[in-house]
N, C-alpha and C positions, 0 to 999 in steps of 0.2 A: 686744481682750482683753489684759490683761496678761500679761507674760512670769513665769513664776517663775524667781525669782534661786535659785543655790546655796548655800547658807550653810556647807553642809562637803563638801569632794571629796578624796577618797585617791586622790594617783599614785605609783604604785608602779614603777622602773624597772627596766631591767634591771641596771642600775650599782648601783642599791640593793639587789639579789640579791646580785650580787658583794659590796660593801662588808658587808653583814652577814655572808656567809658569812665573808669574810677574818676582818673581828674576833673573829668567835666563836672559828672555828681558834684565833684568837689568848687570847681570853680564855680557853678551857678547857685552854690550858696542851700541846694539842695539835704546836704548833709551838714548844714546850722544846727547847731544845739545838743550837735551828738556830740558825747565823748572821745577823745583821741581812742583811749583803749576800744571802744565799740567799731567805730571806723578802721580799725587795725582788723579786728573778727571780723569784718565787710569786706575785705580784701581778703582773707582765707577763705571763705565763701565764693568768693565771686569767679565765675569760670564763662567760658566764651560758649558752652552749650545752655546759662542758663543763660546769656545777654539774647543769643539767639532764639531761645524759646519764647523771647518779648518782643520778637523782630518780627511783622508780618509778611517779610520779605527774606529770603535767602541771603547772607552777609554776603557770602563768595561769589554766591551768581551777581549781583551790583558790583562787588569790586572789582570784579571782572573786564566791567565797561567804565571805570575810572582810566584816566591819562595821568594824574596826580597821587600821592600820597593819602596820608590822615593827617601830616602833620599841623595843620591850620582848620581840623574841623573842629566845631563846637557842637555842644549836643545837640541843641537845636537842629543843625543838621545831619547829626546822626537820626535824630528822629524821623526826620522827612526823608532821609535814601532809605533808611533800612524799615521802617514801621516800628520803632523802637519806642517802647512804652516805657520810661524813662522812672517812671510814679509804681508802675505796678511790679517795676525789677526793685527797685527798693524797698518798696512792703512787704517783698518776697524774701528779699538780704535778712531784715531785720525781724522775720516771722523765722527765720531758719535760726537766730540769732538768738531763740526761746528755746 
């Protein structure tokens, strides 16, 4: 019998949790007024178990029941699929940051 081929598979990493979260920070203006070099230690800091520790929802278990990528989410709604505290992961970036 023949095999069935894939014609479309979403991998989602953990790296791409990170990278989205960053830019978003970034794009909503969140991270204003910080310095580049501060914003650089915000990214060595930042890992997908602490985004998850502000998620009141399981990342994996949700992406789970996605049909789609992340490419086109904004934080806004990374906040509302995952329980993503957006405010209190950055307090945490920039308390780790001392």
């Amino acid at each position: 019998m023949k095999k069935d081929r894939t014609i479309k598979q979403i991998t989602i990493t953990e790296r791409d949790i990170v990278d989205l979260v960053r830019s978003e920070l970034y794009n909503t203006g969140l991270l204003e007024g910080m310095e580049e070099q501060e914003i650089k230690q915000l990214d060595t800091l930042a890992s997908f178990e602490l985004i998850q520790s502000y998620c009141d929802h399981n990342i994996e278990t949700v992406l789970k029941g996605f049909k789609t990528g992340l490419d086109d989410m904004e934080l806004e709604e990374f906040e509302h699929w995952f329980g993503f505290d957006s405010e209190g992961y950055l307090r945490e970036l920039k308390r780790l940051l001392k």
